[in-house]
VEXDREN-2710 file (C-alpha; in Angstrom, 1 decimal):
% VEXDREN-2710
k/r/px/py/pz
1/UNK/-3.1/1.0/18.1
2/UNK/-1.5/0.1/15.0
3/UNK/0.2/2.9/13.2
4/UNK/0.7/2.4/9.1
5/UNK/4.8/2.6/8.7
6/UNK/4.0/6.2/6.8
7/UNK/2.0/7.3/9.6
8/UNK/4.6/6.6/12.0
9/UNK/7.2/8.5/9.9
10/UNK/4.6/11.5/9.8
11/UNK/4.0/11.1/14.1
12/UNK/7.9/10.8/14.5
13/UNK/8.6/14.2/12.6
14/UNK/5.9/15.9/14.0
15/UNK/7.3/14.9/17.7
16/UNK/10.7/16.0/16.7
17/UNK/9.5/19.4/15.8
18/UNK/7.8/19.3/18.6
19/UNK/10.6/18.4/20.6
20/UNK/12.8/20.9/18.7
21/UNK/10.4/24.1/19.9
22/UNK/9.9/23.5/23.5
23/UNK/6.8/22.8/23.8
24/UNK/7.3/19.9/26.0
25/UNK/8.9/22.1/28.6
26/UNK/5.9/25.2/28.7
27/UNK/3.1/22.6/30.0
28/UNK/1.6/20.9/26.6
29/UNK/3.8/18.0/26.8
30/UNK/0.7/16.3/25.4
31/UNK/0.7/17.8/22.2
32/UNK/2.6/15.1/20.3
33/UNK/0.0/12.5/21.9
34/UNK/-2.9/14.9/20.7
35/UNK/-1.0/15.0/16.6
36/UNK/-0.7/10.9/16.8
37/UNK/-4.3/10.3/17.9
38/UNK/-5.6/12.9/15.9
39/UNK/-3.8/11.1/12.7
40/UNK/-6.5/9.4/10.6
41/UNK/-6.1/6.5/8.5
42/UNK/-8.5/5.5/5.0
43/UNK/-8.6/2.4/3.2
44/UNK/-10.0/1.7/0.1
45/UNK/-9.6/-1.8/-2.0
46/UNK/-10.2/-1.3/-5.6
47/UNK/-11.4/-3.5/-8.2
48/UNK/-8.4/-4.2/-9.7
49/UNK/-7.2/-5.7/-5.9
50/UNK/-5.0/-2.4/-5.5
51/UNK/-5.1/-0.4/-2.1
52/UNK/-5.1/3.3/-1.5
53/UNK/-4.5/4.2/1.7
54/UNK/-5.2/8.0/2.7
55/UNK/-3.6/9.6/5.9
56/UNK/-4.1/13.0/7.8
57/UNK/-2.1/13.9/10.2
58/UNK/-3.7/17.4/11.7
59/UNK/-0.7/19.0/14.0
60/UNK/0.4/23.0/14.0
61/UNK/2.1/24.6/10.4
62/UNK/5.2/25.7/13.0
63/UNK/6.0/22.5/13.9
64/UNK/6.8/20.4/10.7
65/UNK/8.7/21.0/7.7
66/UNK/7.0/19.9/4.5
67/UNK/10.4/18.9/2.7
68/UNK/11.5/16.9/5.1
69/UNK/8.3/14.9/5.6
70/UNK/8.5/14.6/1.7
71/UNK/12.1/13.4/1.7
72/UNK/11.4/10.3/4.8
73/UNK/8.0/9.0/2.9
74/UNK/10.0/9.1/-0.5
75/UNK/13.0/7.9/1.2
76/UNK/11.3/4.5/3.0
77/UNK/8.9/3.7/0.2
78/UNK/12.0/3.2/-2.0
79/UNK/13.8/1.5/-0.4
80/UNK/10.8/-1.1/0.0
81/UNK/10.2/-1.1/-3.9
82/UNK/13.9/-1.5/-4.1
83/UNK/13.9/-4.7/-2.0
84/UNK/10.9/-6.0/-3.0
85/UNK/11.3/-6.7/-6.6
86/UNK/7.7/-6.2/-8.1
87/UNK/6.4/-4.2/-5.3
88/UNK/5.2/-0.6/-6.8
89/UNK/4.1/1.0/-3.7
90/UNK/3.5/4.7/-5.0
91/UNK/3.0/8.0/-3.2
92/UNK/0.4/9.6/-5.4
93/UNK/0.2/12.6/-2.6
94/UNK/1.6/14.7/0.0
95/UNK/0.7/18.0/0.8
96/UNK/-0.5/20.7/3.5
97/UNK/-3.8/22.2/3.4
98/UNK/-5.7/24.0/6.1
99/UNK/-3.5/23.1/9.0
100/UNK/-3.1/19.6/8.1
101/UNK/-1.0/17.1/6.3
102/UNK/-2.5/14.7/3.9
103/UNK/-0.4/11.5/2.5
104/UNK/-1.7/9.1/0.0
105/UNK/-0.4/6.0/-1.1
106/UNK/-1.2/2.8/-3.4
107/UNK/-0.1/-0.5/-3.2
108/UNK/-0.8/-3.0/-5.8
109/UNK/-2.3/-5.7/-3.3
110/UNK/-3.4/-6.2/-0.1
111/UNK/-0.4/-8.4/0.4
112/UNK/2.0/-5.3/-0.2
113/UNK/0.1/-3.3/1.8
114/UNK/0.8/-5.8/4.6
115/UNK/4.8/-6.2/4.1
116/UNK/5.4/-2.7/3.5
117/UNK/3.7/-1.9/7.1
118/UNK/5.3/-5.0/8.7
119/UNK/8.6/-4.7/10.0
120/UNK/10.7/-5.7/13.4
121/UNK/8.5/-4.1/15.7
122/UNK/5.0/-4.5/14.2
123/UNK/3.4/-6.9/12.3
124/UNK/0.6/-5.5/10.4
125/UNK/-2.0/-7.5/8.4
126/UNK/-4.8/-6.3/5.7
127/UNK/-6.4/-9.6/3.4
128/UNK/-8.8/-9.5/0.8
129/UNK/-10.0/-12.2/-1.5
130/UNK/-12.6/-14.7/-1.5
131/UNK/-13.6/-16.8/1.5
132/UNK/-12.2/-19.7/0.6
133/UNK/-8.9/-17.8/0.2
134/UNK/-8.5/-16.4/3.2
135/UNK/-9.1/-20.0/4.9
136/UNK/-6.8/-21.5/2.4
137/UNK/-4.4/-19.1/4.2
138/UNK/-5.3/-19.9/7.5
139/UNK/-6.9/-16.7/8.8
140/UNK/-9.4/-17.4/12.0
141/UNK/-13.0/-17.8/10.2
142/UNK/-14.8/-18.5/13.7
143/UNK/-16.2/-15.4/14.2
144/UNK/-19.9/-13.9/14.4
145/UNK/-21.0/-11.9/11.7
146/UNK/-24.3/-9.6/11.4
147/UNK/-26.2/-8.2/7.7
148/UNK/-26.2/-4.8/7.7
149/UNK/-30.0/-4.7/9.0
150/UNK/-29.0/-6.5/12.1
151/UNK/-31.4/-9.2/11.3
152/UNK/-29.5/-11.9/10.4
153/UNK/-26.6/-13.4/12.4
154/UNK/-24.1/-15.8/10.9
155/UNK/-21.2/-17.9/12.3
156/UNK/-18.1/-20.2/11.1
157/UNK/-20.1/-22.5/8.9
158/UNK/-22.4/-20.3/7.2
159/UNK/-19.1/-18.2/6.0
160/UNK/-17.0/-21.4/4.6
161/UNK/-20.3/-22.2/2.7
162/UNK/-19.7/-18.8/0.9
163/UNK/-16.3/-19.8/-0.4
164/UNK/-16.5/-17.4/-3.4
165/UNK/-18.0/-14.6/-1.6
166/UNK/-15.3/-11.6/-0.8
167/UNK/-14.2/-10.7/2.1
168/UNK/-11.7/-8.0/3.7
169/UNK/-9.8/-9.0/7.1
170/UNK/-7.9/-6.6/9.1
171/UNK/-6.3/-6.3/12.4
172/UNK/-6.0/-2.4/12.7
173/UNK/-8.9/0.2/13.3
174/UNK/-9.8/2.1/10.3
175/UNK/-12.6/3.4/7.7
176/UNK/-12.6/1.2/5.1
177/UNK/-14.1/1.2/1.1
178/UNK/-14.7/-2.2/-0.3
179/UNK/-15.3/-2.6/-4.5
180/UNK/-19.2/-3.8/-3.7
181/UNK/-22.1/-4.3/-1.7
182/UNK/-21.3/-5.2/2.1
183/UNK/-23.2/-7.9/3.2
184/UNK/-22.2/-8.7/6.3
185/UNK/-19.4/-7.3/9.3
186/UNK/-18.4/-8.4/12.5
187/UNK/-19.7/-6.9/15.8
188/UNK/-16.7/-3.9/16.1
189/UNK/-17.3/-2.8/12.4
190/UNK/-19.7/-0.1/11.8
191/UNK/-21.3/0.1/8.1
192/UNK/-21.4/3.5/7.4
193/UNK/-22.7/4.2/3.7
194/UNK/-22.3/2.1/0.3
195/UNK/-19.1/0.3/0.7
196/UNK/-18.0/2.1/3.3
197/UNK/-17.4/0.7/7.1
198/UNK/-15.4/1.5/10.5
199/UNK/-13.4/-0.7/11.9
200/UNK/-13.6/0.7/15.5
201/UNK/-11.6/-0.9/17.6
202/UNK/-15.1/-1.8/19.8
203/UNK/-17.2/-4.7/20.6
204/UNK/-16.2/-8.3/20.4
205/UNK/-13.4/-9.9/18.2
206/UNK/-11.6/-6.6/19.3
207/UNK/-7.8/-6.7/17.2
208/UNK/-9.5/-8.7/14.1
209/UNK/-12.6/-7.0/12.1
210/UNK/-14.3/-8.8/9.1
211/UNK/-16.0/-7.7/6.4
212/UNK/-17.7/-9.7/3.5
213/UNK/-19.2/-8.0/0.2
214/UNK/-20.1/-9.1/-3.4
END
């Protein structure tokens, strides 16, 4: 699975301390496997086109250091914003509470979101914009698409005929908020409430998961 560049800073320093106490050596050498698939990841597109992107990572209080998590998230989103010109990626949050560590961040487009979690090892890619856009940019339209009913099945053509219709595109696995009504999802997204869907990782077009919405 993907992994978000701040949730790979928040797995690395939990496996450090991890590392750092032993615990690899007294029989729960899977604990750092338990923290990274326990990490959550939350989406939501705003009206304005902005992202906020919610993480918790749920590993033990003994084995992370708050300041130092603080310090590396600060440390790499600046250095982005820095070399990105008009790039305001923001961390609007960071804090423990019950046992786990929450992270929130906003990016002014899905664009951002996709360069600031793109880098030599991982290429990680979040669009959303009309139909027509997201063909203009050459994303792969042929895909099978159900209403939320599960009445009503839809393929390539039907989407390019709703040019101006939104839609959100992503190639990682996580809950996702659209700004609207969601009309229709691929087979390995899960509508879950108003606006709200799971990419799951499940079913066919498995890697790519589609999302349209007015």
């Amino acid at each position: 699975m993907r992994k978000t560049k701040t949730a790979a800073v928040m797995i690395l320093l939990a496996g450090l301390f991890l590392w750092g106490c032993g615990d690899n050596q007294s029989g729960d050498g899977d604990m750092e496997v338990e923290a990274a698939e326990n990490l959550s990841a939350q989406v939501e597109v705003l009206k304005d086109g902005s992202i906020t992107e919610t993480l918790v990572e749920d590993f033990a209080e003994a084995y992370y250091d708050e300041e130092s998590l603080r310090n590396m998230i600060l440390a790499e989103v600046a250095e982005f914003n820095k070399s990105h010109g008009d790039a305001s990626v923001s961390v609007d949050r960071l804090e423990r509470e019950d046992g786990a560590v929450t992270a929130q961040l906003t990016y002014p487009s899905a664009e951002i979101y996709s360069q600031y979690n793109t880098d030599d090892y991982n290429e990680k890619k979040l669009f959303c914009g009309t139909v027509k856009d997201a063909y203009d940019a050459g994303y792969p339209l042929d895909v099978s698409m159900q209403d939320t009913k599960g009445e009503n099945t839809i393929g390539k053509q039907e989407l390019l005929e709703m040019g101006e219709q939104y839609i959100l595109i992503s190639d990682s696995p996580m809950r996702v908020k659209v700004p609207g009504k969601i009309q229709y999802a691929s087979g390995n997204v899960s509508v879950d409430g108003k606006g709200w869907a799971l990419c799951s990782g499940d079913g066919e077009n498995t890697g790519m998961y589609y999302i349209v919405y007015q």
